[in-house]
Backbone as numpy.savetxt, mean C-alpha at the origin, in Angstrom:
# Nx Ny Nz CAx CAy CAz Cx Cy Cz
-4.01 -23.37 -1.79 -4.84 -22.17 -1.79 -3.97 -20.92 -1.79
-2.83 -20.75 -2.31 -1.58 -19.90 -2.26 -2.33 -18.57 -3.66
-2.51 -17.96 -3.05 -3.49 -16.69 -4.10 -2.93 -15.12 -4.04
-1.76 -15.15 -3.19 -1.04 -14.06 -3.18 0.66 -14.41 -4.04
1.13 -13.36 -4.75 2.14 -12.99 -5.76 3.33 -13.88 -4.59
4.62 -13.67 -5.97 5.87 -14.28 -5.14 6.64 -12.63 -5.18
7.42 -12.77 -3.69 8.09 -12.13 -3.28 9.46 -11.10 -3.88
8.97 -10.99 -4.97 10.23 -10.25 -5.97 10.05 -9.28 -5.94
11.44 -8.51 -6.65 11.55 -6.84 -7.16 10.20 -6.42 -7.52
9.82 -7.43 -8.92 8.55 -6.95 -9.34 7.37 -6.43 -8.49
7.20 -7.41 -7.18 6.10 -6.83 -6.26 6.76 -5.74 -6.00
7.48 -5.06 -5.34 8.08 -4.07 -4.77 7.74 -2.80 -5.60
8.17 -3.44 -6.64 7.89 -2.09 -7.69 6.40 -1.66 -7.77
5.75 -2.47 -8.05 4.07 -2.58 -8.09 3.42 -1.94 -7.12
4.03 -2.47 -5.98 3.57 -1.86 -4.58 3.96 -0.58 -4.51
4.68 -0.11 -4.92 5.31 1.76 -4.46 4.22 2.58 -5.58
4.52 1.85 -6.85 3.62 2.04 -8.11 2.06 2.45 -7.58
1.30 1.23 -6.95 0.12 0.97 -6.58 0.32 2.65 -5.20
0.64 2.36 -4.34 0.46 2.84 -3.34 0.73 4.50 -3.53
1.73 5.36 -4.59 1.88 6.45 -4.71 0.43 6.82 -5.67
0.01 5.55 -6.35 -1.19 5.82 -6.89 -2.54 6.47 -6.12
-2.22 5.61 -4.94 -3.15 5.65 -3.92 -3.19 6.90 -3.20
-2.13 7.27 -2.94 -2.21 9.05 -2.51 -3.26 9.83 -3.36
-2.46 9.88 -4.75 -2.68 10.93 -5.86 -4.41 10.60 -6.07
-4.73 9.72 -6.63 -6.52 8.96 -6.18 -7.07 9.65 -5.56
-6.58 9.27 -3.78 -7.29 9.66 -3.09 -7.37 10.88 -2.48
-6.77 11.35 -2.91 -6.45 13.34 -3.23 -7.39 13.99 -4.34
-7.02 13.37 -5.19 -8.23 13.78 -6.68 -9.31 13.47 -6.08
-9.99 12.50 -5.11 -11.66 12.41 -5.10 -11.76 13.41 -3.77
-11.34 13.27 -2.75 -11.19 13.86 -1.75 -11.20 15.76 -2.20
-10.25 15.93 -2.60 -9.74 17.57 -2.45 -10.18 17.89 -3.76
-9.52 17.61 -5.19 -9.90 18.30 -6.01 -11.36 17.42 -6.77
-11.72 17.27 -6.54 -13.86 16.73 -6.95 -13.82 17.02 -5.55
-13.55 17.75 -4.66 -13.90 18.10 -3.67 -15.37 17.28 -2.86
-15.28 16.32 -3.24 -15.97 15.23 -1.99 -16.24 14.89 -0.42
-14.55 15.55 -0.07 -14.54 15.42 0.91 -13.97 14.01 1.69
-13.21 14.29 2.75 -12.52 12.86 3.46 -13.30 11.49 3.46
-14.62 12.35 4.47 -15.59 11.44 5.14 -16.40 10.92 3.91
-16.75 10.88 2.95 -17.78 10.49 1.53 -16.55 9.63 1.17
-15.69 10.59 1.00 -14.15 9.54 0.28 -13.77 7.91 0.44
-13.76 8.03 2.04 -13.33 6.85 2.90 -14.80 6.05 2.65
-15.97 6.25 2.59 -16.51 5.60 2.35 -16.96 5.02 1.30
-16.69 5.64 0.19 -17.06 5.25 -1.41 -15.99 4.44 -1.63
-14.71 4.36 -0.98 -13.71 4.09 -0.67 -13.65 2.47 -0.13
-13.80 2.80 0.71 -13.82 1.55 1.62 -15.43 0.34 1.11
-16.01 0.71 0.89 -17.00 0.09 -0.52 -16.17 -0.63 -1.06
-15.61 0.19 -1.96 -14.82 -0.69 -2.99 -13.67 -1.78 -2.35
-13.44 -1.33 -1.65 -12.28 -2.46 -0.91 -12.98 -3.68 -0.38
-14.39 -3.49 -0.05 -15.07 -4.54 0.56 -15.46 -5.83 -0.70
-15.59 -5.32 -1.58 -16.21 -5.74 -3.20 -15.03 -6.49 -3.57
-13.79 -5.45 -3.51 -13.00 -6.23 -4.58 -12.22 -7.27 -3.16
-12.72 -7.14 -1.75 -12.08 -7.94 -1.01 -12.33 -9.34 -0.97
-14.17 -9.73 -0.97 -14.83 -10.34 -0.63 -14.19 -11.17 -1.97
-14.42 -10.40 -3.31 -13.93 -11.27 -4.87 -12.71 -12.02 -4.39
-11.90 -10.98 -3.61 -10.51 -11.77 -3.72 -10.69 -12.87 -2.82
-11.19 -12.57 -1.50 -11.21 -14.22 -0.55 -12.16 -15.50 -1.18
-12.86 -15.27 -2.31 -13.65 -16.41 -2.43 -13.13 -16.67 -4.06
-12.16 -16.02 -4.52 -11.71 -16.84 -6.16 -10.39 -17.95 -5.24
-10.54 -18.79 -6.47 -9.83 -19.99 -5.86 -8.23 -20.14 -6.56
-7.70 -19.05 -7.19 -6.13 -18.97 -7.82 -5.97 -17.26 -7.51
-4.84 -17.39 -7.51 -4.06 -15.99 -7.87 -4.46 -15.47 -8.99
-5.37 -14.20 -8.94 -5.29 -13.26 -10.46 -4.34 -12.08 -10.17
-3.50 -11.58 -10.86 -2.80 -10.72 -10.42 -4.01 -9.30 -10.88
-4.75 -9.22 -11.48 -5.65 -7.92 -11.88 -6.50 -7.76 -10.40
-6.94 -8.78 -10.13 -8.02 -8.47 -8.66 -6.96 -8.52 -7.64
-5.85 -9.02 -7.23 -4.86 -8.58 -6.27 -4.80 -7.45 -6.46
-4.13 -6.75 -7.59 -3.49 -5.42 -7.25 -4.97 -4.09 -7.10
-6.43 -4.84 -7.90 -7.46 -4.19 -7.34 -7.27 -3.81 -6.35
-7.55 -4.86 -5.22 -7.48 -4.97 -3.86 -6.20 -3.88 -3.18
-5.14 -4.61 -3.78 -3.97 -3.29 -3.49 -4.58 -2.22 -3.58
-4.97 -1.88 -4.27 -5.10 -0.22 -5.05 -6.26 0.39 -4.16
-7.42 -0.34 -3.79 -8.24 -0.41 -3.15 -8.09 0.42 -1.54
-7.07 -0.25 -0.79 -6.57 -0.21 0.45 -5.73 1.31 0.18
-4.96 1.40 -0.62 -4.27 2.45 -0.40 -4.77 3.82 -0.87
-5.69 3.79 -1.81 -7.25 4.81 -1.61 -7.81 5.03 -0.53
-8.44 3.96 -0.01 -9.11 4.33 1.41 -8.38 4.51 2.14
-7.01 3.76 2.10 -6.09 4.26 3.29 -5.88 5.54 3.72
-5.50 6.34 2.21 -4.93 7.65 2.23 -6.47 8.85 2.56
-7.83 8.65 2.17 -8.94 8.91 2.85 -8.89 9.12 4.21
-9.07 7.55 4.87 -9.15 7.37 5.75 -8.24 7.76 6.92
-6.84 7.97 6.64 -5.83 9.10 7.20 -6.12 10.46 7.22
-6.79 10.93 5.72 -6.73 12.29 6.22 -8.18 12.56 6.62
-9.14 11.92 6.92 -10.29 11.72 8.18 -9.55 12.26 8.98
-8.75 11.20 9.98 -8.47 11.08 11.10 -7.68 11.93 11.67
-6.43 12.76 10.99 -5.79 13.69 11.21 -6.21 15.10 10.89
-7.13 15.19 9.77 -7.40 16.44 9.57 -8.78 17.24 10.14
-9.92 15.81 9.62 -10.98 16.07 10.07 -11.73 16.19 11.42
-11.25 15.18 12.20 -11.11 14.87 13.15 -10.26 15.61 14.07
-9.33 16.13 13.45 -8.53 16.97 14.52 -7.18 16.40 14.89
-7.09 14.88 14.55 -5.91 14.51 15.77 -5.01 14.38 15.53
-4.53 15.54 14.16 -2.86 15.86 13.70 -2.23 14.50 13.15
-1.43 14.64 12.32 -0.57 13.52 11.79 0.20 12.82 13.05
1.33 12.98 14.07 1.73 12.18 15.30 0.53 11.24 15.85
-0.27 12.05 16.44 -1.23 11.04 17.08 -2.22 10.33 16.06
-2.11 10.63 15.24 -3.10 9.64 14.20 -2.39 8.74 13.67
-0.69 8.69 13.54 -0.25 7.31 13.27 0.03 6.92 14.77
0.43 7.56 15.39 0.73 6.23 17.03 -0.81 5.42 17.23
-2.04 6.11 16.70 -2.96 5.57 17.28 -2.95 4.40 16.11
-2.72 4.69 14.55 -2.80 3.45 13.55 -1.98 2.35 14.09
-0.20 2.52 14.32 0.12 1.84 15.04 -0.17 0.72 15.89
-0.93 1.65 16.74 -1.70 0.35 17.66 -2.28 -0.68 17.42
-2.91 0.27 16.36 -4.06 -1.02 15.24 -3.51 -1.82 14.80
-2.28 -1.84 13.83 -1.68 -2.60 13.09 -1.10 -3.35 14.07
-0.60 -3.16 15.42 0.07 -3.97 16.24 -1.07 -5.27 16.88
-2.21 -4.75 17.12 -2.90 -5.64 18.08 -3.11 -6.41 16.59
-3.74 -5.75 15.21 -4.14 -6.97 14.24 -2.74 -8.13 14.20
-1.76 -7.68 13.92 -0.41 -8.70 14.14 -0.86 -9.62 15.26
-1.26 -8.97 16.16 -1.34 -9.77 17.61 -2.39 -11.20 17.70
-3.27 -10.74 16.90 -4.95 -11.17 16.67 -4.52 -12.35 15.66
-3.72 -11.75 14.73 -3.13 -12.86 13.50 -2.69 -13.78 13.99
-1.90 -13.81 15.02 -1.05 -14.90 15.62 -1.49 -15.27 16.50
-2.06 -15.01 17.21 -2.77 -15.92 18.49 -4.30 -16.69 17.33
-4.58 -15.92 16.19 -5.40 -17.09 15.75 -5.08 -18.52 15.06
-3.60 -18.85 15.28 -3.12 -19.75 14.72 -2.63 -19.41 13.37
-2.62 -18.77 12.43 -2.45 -18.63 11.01 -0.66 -17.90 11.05
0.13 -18.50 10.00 1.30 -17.93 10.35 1.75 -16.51 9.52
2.38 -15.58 10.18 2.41 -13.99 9.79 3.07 -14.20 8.04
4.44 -15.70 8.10 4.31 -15.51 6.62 3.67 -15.25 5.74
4.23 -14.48 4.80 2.69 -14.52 3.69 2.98 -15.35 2.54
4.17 -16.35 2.69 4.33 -17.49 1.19 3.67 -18.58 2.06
2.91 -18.62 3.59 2.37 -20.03 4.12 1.13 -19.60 4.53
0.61 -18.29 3.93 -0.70 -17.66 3.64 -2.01 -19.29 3.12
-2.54 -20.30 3.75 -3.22 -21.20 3.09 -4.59 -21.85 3.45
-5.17 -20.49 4.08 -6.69 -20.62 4.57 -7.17 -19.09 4.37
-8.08 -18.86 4.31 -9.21 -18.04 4.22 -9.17 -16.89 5.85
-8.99 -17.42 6.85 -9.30 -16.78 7.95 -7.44 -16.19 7.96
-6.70 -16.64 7.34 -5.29 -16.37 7.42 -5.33 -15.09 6.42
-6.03 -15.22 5.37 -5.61 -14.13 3.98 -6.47 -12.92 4.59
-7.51 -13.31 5.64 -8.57 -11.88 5.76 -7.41 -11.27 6.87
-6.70 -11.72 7.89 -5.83 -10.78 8.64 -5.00 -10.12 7.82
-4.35 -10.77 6.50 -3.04 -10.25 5.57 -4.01 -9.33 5.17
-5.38 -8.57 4.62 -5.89 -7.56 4.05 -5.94 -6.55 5.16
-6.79 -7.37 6.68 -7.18 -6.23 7.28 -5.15 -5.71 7.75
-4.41 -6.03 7.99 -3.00 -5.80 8.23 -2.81 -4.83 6.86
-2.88 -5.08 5.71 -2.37 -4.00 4.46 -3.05 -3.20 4.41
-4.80 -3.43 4.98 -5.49 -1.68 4.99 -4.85 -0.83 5.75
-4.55 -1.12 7.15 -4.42 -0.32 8.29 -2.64 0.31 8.03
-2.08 -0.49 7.52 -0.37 -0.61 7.11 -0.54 0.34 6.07
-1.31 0.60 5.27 -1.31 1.76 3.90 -2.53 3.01 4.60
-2.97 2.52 5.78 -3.20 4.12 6.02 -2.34 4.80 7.45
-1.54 4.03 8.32 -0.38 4.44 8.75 0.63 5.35 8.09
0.72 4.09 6.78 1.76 5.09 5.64 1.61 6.27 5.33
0.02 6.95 5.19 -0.24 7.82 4.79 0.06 8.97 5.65
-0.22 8.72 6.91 -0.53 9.28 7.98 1.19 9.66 8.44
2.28 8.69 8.39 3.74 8.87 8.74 4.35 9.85 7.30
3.48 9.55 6.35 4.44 10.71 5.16 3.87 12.02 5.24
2.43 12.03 5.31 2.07 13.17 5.57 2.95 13.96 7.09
3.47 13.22 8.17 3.76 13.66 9.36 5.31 14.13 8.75
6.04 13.02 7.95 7.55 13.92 7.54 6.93 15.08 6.35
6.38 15.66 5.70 6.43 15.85 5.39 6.19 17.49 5.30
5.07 17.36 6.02 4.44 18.61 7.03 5.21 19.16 8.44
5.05 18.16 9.17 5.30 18.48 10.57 6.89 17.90 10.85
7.24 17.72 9.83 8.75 17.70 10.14 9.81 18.11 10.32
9.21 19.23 9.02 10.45 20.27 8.43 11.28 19.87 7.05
11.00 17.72 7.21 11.73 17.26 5.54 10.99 18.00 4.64
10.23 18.41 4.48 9.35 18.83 2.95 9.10 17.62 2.50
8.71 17.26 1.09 8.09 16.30 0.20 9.51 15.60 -0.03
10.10 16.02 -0.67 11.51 15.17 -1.31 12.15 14.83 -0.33
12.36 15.02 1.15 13.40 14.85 1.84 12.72 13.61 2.84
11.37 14.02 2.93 10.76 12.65 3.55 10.57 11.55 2.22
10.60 11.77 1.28 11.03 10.42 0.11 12.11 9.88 0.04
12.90 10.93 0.49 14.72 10.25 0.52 14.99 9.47 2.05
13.96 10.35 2.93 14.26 9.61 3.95 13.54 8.09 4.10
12.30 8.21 4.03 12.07 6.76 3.80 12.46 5.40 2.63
13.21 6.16 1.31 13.42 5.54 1.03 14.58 4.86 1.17
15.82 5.70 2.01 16.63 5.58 2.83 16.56 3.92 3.86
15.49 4.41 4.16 15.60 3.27 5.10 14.80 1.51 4.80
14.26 1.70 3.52 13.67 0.71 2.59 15.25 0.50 2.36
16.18 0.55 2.00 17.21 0.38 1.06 17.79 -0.37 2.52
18.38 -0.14 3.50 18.79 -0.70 4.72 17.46 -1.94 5.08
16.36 -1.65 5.29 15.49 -3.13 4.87 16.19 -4.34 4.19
16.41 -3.75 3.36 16.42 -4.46 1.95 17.96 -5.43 2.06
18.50 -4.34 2.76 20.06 -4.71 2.72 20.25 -6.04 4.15
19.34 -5.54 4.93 19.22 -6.22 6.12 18.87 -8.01 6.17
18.07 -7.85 5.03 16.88 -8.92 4.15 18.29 -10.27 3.85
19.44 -9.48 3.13 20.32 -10.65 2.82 21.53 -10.99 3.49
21.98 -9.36 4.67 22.59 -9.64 5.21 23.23 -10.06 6.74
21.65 -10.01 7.34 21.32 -10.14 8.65 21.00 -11.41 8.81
20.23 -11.72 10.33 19.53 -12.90 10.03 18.09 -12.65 10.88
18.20 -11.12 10.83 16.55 -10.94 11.25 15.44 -11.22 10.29
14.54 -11.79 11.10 13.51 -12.73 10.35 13.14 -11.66 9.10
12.74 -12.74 8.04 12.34 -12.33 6.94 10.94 -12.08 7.16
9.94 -12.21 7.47 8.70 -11.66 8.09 8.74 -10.59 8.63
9.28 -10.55 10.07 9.70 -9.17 10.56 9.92 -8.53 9.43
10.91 -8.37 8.31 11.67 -7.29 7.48 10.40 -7.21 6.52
9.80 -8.05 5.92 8.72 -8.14 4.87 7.72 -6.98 5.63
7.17 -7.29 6.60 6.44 -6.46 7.10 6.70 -4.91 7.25
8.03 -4.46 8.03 8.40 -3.29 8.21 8.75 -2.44 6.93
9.32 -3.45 5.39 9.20 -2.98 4.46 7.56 -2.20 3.51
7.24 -3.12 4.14 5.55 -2.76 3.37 4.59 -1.92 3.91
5.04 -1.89 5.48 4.94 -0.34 6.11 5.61 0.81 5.08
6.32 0.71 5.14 7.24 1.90 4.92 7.34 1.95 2.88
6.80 0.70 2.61 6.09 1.49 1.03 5.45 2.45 0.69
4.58 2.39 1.67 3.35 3.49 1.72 3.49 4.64 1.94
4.43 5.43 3.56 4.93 6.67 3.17 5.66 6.87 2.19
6.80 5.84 1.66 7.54 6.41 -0.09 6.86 6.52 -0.83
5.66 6.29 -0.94 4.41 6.25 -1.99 3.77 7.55 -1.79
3.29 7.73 -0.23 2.38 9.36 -0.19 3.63 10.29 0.01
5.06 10.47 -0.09 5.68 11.22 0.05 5.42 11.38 -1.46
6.04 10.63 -2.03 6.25 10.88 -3.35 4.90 11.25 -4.26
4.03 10.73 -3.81 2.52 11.08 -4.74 2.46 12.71 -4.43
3.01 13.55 -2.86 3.13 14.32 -2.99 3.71 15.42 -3.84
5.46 14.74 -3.60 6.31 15.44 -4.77 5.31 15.57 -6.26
4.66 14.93 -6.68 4.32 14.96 -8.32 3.25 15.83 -8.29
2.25 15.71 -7.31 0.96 16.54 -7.01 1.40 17.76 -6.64
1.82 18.33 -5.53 1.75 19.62 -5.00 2.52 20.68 -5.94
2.31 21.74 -6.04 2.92 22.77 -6.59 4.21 23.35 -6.42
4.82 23.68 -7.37 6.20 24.09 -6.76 6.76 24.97 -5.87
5.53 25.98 -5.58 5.59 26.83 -3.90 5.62 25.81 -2.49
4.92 24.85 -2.86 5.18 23.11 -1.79 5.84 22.87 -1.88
6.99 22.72 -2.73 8.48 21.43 -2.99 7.73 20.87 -3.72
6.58 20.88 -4.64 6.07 19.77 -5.47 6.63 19.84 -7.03
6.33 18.89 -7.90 6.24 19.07 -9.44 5.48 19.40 -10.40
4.09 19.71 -9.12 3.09 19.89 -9.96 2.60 19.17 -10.96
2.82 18.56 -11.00 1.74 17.53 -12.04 0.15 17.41 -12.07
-0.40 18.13 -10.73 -1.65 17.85 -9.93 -1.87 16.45 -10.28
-2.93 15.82 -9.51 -3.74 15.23 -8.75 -4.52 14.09 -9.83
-4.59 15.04 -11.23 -5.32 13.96 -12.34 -4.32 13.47 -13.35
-3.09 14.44 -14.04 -2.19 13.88 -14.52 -1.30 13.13 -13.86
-0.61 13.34 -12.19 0.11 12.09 -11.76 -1.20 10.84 -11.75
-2.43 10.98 -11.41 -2.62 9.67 -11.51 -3.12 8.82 -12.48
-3.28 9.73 -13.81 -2.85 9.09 -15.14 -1.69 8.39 -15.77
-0.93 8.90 -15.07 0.61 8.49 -15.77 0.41 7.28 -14.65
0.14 7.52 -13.47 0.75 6.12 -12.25 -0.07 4.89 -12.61
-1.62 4.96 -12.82 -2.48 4.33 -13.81 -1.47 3.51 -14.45
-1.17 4.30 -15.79 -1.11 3.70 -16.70 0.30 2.65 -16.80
1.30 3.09 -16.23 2.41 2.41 -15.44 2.22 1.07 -14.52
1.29 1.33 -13.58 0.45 0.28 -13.08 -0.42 -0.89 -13.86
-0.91 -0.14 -14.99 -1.65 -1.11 -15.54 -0.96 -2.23 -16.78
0.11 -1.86 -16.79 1.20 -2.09 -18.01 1.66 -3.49 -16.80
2.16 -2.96 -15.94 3.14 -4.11 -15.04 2.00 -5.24 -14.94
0.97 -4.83 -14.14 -0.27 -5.92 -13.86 -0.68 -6.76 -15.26
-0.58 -6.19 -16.54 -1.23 -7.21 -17.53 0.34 -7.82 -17.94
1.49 -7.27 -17.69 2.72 -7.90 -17.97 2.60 -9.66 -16.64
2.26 -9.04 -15.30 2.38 -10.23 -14.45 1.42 -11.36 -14.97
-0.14 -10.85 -15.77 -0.90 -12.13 -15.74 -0.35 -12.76 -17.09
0.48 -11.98 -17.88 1.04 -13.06 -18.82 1.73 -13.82 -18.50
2.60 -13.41 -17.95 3.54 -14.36 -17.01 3.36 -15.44 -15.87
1.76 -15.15 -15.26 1.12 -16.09 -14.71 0.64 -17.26 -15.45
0.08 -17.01 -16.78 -0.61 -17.78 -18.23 0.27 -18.62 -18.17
1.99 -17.92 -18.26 2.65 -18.61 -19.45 3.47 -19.84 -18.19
2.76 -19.56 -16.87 3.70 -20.71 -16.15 3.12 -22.18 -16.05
1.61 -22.11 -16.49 1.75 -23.36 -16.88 2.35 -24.31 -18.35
2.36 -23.59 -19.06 2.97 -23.73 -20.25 4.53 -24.18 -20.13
5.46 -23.40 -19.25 6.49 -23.71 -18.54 6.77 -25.23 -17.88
5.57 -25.39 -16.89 5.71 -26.65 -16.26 5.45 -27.73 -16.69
4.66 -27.73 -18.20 4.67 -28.39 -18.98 6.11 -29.20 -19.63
6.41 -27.73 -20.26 7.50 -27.80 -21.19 8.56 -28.45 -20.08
9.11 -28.41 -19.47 10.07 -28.58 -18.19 9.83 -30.26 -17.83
8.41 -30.50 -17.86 7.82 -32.45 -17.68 7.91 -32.98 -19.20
């Protein structure tokens, strides 16, 4: 029942891809169609439920309804962050220590329900719904920690991208040359996709009186779209062509 991707560059890329998407998205429905947080997160979080429910009950890996689902989470994520910090009042610091928490007790909840935090021994149904509710709450943390370097830091946009991506690169490095668990590192990496994603969805969106590039809000997420959608129909060929492979190989 193995229905989630293998662990490569390619995800990595997809994921920063997907998730800077997810800023710029959820900025365009939110701020400019001026919708609003609270409508956002919920038209929002809709869709995550739809394309969630599709994903726990198909019985193979599609890589098009995975990265749905991706794309899904890091929309509402980035919504659902700026709810909580803006609308709400409770500033970027305390709106990720409080996500934090969340993401810590779901870890907690994951593992005391028996199912293991790997995600290549991901092989029941009650195991894959903690790995979603863990990537919602993990991509609106993200949102919530880039928006905090970015604003309330003093880095600006580019300097909280360098900084987190700074420390993805030491992840990464850690991954082959340590011997801290590969779970642990998988996890803290995929945290920390998400602020390189809303830092950077920033850089392309905001104006150049921000530190931005201006691109606004509908052309970065045309171009991230379409970048996104190129890799995802590249993976399901490559999904097609592996039985064809295991053929050829017997």
């Amino acid at each position: 029942m193995n229905k989630l991707p293998q662990i490569t560059l390619a995800f990595w890329v997809m994921k920063i891809c997907a998730t800077t998407l997810g800023e710029t998205a959820g900025d365009l429905l939110s701020m400019t169609l001026n919708i609003g947080y609270a409508m956002s997160s919920l038209l929002l979080i809709s869709v995550f439920l739809v394309t969630l429910v599709t994903q726990l009950y198909s019985r193979r890996y599609h890589p098009v309804l995975y990265w749905l689902v991706i794309l899904s989470t890091s929309t509402a994520g980035t919504t659902m962050s700026d709810f909580m910090d803006r609308t709400l009042g409770l500033g970027y610091a305390a709106g990720s220590a409080l996500l934090i928490g969340i993401l810590l007790l779901t870890f907690a909840l994951w593992r005391l329900s028996g199912n293991p935090l790997d995600v290549t021994r991901i092989r029941n149904r009650s195991g894959e719904l903690f790995y979603w509710v863990a990537i919602l709450f993990s991509n609106t943390l993200g949102t919530a920690l880039g928006d905090y370097l970015a604003d309330d830091s003093g880095l600006g946009f580019a300097g909280g991208a360098l900084l987190i991506g700074s420390a993805i690169a030491v992840v990464a490095a850690a991954r082959y040359w340590t011997r801290i668990s590969g779970v642990v590192l998988f996890w803290i990496a995929f945290v920390l996709t998400r602020p390189f994603g809303a830092t950077l969805g920033d850089v392309l969106t905001k104006t150049h009186e921000k530190g931005g590039l201006d691109f606004g809000t509908i052309g970065s997420s045309a171009v991230l779209g379409g970048v996104l959608l190129v890799l995802v129909l590249m993976a399901t060929y490559y999904q097609q062509r592996e039985p064809v492979r295991v053929l050829e190989r017997s």
